[in-house]
PDBQT receptor file of N, H, CA, C and O in Angstrom, charges set to zero:
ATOM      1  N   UNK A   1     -15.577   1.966  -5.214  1.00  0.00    +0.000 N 
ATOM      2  CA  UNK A   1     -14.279   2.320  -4.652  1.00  0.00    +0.000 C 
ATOM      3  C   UNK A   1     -14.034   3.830  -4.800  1.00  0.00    +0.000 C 
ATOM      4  O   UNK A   1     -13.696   4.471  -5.795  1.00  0.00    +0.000 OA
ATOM      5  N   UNK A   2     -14.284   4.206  -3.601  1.00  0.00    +0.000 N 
ATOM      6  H   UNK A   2     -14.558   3.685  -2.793  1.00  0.00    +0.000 HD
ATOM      7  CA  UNK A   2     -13.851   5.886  -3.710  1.00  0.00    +0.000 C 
ATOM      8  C   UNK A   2     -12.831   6.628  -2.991  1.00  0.00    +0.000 C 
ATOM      9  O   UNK A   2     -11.814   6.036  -2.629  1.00  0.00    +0.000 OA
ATOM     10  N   UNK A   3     -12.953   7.541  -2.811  1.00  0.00    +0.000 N 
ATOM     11  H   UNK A   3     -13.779   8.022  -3.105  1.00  0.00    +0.000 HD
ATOM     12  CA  UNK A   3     -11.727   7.813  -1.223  1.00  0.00    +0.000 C 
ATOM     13  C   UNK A   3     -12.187   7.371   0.010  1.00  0.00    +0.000 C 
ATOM     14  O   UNK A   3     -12.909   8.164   0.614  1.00  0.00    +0.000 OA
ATOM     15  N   UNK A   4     -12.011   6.585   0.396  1.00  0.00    +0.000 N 
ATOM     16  H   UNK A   4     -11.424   5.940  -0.094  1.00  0.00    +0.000 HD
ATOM     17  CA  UNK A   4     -12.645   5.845   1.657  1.00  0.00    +0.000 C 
ATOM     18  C   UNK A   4     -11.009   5.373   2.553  1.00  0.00    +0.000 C 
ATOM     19  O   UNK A   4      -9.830   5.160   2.271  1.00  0.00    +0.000 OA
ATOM     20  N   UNK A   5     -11.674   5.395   3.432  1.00  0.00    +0.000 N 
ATOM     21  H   UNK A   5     -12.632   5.568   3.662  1.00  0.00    +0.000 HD
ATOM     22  CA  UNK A   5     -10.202   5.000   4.810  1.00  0.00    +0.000 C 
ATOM     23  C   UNK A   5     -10.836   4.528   5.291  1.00  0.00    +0.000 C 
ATOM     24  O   UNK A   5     -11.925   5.027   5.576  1.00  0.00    +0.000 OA
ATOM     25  N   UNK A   6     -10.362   2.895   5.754  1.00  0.00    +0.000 N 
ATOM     26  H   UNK A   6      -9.477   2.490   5.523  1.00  0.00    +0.000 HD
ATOM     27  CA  UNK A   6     -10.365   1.676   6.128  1.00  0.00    +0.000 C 
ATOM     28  C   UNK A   6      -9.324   1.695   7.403  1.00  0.00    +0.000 C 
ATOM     29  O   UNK A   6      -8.203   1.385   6.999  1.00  0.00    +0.000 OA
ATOM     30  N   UNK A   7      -9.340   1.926   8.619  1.00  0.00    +0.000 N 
ATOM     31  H   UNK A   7     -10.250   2.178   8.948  1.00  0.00    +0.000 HD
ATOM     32  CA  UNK A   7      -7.969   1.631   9.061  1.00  0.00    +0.000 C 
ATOM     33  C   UNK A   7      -8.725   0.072  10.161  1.00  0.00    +0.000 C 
ATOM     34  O   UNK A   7      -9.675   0.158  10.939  1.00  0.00    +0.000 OA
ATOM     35  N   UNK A   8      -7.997  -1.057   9.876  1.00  0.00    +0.000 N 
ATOM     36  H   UNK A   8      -7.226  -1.127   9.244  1.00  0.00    +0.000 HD
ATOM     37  CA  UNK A   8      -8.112  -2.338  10.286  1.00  0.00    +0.000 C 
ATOM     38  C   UNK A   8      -7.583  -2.656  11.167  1.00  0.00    +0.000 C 
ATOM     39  O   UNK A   8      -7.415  -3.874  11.106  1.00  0.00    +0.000 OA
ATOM     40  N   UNK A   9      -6.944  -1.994  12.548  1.00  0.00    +0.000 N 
ATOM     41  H   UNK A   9      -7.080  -1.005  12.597  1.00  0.00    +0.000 HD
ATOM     42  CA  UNK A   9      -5.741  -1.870  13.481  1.00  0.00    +0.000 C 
ATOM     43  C   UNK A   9      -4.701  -1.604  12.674  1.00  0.00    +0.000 C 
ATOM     44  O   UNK A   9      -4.548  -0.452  12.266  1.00  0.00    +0.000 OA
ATOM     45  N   UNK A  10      -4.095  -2.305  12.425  1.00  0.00    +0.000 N 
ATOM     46  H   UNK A  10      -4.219  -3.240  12.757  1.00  0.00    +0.000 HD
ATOM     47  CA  UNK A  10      -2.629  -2.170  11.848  1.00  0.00    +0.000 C 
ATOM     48  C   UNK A  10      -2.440  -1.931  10.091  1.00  0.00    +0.000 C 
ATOM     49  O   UNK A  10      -1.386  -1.739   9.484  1.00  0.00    +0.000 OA
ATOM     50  N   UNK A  11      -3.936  -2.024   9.502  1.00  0.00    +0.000 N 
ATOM     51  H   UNK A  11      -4.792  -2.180   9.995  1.00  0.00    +0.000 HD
ATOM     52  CA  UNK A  11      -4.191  -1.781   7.930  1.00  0.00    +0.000 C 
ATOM     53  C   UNK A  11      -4.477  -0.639   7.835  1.00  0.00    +0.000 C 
ATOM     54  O   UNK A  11      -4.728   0.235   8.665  1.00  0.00    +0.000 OA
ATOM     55  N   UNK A  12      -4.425  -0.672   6.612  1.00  0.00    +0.000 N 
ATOM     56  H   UNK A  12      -4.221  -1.382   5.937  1.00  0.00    +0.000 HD
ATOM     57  CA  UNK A  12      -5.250   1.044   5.773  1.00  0.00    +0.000 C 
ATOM     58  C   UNK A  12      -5.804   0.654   4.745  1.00  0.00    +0.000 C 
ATOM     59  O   UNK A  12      -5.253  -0.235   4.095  1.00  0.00    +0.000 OA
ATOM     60  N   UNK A  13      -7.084   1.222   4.296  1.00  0.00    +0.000 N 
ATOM     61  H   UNK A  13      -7.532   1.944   4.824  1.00  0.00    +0.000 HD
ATOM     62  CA  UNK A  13      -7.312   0.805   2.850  1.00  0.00    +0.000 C 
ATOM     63  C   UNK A  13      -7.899   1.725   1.959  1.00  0.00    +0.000 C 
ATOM     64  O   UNK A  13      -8.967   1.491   1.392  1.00  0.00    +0.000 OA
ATOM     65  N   UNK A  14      -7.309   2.664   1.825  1.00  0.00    +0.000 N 
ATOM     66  H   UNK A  14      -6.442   2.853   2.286  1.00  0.00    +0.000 HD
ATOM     67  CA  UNK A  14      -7.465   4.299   0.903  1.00  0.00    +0.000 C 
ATOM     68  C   UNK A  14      -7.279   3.991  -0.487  1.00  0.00    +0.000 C 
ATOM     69  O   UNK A  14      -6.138   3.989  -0.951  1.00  0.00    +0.000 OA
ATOM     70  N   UNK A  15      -8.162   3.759  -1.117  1.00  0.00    +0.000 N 
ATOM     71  H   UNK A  15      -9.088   3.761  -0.741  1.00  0.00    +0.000 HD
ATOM     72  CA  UNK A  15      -8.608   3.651  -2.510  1.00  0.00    +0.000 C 
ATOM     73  C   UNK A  15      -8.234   5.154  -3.392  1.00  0.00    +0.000 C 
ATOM     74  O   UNK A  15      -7.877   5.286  -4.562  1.00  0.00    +0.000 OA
ATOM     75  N   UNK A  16      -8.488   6.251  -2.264  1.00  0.00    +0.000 N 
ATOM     76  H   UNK A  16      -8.779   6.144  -1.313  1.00  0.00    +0.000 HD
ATOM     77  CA  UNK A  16      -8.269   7.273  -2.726  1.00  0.00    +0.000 C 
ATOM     78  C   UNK A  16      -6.678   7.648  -2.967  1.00  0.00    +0.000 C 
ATOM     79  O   UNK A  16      -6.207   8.100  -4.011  1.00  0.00    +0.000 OA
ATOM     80  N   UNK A  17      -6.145   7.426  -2.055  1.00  0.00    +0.000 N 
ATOM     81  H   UNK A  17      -6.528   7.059  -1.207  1.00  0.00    +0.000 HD
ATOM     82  CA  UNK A  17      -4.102   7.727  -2.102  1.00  0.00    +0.000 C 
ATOM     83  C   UNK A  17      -3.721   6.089  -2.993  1.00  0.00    +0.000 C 
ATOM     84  O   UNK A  17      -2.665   5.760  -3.535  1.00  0.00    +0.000 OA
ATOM     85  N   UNK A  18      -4.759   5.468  -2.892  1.00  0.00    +0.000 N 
ATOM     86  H   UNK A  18      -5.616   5.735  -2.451  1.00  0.00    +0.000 HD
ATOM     87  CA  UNK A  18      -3.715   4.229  -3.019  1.00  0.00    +0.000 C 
ATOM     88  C   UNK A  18      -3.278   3.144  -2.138  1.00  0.00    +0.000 C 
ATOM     89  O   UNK A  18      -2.192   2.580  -2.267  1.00  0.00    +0.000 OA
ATOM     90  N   UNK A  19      -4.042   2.897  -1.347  1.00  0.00    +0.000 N 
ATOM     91  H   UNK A  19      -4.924   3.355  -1.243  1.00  0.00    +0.000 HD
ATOM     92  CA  UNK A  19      -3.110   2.244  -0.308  1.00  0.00    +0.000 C 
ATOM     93  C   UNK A  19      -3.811   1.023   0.878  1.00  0.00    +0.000 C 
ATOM     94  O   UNK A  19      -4.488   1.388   1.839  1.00  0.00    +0.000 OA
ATOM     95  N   UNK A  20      -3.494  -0.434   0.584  1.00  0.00    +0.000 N 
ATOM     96  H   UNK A  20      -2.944  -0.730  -0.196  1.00  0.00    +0.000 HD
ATOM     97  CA  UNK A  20      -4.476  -1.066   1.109  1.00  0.00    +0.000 C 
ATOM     98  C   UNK A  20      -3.127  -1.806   2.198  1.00  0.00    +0.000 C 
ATOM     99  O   UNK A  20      -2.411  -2.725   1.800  1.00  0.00    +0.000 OA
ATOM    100  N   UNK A  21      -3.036  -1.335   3.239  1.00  0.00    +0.000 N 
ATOM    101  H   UNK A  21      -3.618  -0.589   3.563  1.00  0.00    +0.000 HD
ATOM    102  CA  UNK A  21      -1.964  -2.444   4.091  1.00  0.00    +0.000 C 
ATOM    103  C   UNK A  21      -2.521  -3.251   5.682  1.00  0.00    +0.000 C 
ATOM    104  O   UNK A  21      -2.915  -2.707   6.714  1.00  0.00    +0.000 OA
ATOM    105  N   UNK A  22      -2.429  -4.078   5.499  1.00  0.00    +0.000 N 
ATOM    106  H   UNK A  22      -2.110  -4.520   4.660  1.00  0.00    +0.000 HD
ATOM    107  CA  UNK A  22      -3.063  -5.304   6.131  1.00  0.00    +0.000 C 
ATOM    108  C   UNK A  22      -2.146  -6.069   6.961  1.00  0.00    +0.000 C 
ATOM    109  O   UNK A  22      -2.138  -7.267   6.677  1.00  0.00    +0.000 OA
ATOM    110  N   UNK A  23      -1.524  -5.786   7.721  1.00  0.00    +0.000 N 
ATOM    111  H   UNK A  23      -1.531  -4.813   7.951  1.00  0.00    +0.000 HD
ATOM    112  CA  UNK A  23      -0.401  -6.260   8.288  1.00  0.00    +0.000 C 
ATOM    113  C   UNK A  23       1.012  -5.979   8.034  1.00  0.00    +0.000 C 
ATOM    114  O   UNK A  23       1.573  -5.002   8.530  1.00  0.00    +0.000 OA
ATOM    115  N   UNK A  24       1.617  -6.855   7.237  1.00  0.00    +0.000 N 
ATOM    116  H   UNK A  24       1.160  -7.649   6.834  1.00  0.00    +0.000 HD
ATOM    117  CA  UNK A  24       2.412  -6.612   6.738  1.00  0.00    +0.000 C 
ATOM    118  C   UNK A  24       2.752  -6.390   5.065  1.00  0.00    +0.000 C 
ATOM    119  O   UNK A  24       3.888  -6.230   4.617  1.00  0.00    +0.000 OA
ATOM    120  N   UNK A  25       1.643  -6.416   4.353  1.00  0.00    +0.000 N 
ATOM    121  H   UNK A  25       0.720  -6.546   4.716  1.00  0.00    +0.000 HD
ATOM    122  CA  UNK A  25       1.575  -6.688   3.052  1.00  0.00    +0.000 C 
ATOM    123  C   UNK A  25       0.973  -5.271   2.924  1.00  0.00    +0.000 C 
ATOM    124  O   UNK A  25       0.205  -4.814   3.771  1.00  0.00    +0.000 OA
ATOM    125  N   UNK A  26       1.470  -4.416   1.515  1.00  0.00    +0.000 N 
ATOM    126  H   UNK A  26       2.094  -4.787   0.827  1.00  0.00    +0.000 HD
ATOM    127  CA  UNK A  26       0.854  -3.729   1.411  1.00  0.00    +0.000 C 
ATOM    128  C   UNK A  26       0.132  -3.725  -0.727  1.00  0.00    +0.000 C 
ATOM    129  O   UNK A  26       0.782  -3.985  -1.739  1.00  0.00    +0.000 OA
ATOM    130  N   UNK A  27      -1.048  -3.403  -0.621  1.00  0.00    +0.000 N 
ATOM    131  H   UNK A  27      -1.577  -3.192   0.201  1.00  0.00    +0.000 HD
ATOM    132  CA  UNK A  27      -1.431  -3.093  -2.143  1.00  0.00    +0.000 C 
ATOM    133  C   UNK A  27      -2.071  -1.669  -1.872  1.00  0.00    +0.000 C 
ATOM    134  O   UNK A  27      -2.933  -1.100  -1.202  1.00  0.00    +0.000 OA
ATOM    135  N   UNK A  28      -0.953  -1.434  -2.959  1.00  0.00    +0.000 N 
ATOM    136  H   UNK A  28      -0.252  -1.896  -3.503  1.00  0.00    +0.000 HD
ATOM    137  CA  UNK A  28      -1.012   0.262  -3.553  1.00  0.00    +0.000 C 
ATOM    138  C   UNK A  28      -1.338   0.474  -5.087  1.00  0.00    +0.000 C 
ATOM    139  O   UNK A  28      -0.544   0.354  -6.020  1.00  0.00    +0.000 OA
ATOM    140  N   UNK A  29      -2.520   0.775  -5.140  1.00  0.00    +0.000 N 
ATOM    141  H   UNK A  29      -3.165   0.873  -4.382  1.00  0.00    +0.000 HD
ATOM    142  CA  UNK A  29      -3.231   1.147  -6.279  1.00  0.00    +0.000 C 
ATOM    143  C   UNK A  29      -2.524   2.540  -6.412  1.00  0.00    +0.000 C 
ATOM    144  O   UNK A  29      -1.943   2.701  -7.485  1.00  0.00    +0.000 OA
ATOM    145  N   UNK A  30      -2.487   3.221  -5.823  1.00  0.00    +0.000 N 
ATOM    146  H   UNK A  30      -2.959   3.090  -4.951  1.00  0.00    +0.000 HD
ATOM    147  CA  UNK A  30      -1.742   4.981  -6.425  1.00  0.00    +0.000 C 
ATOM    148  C   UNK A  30      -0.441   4.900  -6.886  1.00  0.00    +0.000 C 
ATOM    149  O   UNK A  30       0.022   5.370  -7.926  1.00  0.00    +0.000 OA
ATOM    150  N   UNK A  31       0.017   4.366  -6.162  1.00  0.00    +0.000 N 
ATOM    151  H   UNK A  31      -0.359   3.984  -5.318  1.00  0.00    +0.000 HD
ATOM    152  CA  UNK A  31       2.128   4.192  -6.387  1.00  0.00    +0.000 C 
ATOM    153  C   UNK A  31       2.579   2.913  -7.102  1.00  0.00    +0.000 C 
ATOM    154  O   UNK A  31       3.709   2.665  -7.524  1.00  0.00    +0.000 OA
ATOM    155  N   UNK A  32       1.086   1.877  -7.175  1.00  0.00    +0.000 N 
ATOM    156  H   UNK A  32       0.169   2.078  -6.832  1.00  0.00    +0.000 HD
ATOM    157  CA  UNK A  32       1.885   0.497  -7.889  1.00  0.00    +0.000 C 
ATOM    158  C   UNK A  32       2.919  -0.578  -6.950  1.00  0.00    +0.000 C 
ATOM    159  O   UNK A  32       4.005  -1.089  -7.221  1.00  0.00    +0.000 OA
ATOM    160  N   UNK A  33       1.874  -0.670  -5.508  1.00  0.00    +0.000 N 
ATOM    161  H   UNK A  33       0.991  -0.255  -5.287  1.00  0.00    +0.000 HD
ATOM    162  CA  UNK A  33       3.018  -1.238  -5.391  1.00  0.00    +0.000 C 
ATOM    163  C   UNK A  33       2.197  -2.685  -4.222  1.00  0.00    +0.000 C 
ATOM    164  O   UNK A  33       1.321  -2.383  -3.412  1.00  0.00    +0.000 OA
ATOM    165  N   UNK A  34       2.740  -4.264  -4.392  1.00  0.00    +0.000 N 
ATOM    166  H   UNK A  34       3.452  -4.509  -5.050  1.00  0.00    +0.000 HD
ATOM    167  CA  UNK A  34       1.736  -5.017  -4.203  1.00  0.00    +0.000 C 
ATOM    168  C   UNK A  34       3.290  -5.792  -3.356  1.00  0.00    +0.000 C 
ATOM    169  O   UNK A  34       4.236  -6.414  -3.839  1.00  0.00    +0.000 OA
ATOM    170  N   UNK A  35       2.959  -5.385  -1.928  1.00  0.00    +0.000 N 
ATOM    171  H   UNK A  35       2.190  -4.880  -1.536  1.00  0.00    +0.000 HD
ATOM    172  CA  UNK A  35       3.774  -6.624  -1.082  1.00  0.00    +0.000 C 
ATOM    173  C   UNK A  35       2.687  -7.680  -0.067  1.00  0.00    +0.000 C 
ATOM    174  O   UNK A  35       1.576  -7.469   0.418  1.00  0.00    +0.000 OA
ATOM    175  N   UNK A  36       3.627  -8.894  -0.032  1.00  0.00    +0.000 N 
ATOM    176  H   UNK A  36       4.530  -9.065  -0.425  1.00  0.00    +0.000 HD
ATOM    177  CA  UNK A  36       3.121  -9.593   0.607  1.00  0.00    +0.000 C 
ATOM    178  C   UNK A  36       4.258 -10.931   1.255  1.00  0.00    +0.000 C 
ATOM    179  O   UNK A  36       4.670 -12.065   1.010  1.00  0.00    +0.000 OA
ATOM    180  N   UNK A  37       4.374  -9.600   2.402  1.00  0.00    +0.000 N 
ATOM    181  H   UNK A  37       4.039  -8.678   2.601  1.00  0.00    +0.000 HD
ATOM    182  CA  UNK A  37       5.591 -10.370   3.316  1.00  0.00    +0.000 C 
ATOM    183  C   UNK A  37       6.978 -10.905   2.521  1.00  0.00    +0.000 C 
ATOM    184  O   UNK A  37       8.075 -10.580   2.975  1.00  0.00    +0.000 OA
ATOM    185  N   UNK A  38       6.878 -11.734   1.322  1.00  0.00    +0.000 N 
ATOM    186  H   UNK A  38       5.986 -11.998   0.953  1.00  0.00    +0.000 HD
ATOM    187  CA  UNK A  38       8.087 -12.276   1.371  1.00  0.00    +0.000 C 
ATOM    188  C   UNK A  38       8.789 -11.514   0.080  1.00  0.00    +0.000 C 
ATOM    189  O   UNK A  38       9.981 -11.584  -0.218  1.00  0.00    +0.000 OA
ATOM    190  N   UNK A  39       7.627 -10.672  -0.702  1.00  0.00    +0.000 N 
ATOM    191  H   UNK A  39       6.659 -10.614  -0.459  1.00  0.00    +0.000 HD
ATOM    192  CA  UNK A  39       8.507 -10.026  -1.957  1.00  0.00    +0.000 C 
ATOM    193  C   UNK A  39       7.564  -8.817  -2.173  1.00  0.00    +0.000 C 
ATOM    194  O   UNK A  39       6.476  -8.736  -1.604  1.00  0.00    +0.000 OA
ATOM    195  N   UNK A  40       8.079  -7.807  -3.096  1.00  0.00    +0.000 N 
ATOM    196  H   UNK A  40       8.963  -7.873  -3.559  1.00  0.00    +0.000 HD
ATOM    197  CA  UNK A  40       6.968  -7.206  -3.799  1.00  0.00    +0.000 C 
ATOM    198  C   UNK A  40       7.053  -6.501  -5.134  1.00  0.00    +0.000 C 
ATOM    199  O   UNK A  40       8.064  -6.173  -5.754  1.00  0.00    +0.000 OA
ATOM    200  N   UNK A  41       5.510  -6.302  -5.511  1.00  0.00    +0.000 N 
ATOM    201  H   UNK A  41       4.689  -6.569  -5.007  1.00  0.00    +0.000 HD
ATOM    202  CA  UNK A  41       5.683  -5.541  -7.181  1.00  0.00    +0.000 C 
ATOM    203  C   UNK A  41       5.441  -4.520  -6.934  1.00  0.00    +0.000 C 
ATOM    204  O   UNK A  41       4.709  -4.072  -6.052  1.00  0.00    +0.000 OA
ATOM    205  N   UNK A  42       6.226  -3.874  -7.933  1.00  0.00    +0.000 N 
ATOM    206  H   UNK A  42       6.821  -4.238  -8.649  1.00  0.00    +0.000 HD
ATOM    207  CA  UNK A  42       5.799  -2.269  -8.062  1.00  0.00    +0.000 C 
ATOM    208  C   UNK A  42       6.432  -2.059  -9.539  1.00  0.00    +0.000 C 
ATOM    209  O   UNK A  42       7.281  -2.752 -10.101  1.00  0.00    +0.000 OA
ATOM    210  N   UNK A  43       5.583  -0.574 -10.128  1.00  0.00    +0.000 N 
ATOM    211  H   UNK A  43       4.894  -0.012  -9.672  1.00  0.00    +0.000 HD
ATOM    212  CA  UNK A  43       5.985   0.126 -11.085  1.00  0.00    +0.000 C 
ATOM    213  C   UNK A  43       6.624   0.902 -10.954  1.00  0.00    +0.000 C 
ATOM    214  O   UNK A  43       7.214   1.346 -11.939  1.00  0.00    +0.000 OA
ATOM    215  N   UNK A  44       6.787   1.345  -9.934  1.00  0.00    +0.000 N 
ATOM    216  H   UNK A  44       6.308   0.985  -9.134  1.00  0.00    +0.000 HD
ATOM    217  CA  UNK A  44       8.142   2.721  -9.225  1.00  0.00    +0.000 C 
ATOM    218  C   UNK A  44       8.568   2.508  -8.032  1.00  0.00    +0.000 C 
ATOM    219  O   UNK A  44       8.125   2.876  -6.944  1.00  0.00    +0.000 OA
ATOM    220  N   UNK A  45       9.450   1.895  -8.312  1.00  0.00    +0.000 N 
ATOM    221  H   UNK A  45       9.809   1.596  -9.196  1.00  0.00    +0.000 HD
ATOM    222  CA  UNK A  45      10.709   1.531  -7.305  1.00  0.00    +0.000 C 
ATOM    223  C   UNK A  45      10.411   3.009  -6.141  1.00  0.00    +0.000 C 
ATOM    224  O   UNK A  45       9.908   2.848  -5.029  1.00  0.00    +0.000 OA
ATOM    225  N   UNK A  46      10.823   4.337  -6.665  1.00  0.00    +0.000 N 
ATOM    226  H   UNK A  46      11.232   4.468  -7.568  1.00  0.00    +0.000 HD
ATOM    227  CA  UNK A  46      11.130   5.020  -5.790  1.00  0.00    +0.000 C 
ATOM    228  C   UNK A  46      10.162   5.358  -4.612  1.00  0.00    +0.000 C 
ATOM    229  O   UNK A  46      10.413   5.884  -3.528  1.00  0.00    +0.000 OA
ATOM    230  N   UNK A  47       8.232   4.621  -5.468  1.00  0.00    +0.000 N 
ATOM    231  H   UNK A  47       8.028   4.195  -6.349  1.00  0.00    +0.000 HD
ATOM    232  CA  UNK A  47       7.502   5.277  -4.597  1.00  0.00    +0.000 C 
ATOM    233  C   UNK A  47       7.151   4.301  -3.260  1.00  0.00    +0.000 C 
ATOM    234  O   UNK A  47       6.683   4.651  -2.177  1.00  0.00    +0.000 OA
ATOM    235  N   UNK A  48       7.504   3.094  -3.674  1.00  0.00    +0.000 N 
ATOM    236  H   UNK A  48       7.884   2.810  -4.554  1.00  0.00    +0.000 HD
ATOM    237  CA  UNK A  48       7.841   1.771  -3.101  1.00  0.00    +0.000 C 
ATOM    238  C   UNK A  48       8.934   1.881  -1.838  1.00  0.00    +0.000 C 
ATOM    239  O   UNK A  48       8.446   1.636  -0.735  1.00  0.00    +0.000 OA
ATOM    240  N   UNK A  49      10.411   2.234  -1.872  1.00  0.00    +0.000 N 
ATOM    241  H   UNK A  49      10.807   2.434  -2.768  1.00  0.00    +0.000 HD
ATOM    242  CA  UNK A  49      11.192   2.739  -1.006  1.00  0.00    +0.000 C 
ATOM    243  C   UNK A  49      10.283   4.403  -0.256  1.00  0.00    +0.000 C 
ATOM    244  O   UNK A  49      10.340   4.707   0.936  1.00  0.00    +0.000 OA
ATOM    245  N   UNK A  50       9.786   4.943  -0.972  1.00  0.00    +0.000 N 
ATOM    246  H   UNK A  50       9.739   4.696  -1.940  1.00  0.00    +0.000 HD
ATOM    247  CA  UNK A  50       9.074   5.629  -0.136  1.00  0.00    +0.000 C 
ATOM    248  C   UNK A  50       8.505   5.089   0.684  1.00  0.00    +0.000 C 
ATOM    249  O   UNK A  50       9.119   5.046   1.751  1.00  0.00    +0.000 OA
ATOM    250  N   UNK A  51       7.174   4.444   0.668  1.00  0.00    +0.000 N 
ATOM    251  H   UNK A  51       6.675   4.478  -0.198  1.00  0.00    +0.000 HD
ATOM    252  CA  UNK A  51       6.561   3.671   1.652  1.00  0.00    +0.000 C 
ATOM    253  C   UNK A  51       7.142   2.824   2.722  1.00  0.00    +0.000 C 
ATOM    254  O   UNK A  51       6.575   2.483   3.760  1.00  0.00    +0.000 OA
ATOM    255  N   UNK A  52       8.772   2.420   2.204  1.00  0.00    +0.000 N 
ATOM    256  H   UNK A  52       9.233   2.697   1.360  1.00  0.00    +0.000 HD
ATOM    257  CA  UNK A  52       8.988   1.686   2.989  1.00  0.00    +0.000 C 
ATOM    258  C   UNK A  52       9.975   2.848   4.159  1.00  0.00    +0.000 C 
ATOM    259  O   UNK A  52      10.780   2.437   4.994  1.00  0.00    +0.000 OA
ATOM    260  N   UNK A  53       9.613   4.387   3.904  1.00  0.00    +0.000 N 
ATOM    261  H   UNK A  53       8.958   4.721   3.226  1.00  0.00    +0.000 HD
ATOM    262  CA  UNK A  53      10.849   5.227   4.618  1.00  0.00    +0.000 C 
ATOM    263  C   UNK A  53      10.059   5.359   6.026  1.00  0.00    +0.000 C 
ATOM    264  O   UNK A  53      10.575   5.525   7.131  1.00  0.00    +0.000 OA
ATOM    265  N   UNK A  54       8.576   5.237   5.696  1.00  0.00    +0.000 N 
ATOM    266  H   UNK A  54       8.157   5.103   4.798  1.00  0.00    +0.000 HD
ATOM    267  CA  UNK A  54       7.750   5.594   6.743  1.00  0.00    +0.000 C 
ATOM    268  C   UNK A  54       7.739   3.862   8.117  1.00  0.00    +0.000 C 
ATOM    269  O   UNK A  54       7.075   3.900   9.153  1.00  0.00    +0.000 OA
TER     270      UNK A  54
């Protein structure tokens, strides 16, 4: 797992920033943050509402 970009149509999967999103679910290894459609975890709220500004 290195900096690698994955884009799957509508996914990403950057090991390097963090960031694996697959539809609608996203797992973020950089920011901590693991959704999947109906809820999600994170360790920082703020970087979480970030992701969701984009």
């Amino acid at each position: 797992m290195n900096t690698k970009l994955m884009d799957l149509g509508f996914g990403i999967w950057d090991l390097g920033f963090g960031i694996w999103d697959s539809g609608f679910w996203i797992l973020d290894f950089g920011f901590w943050i693991l959704d999947f459609k109906t809820g999600f975890y994170t360790a920082n709220p703020l970087a979480c509402e970030s992701r969701y500004a984009f």
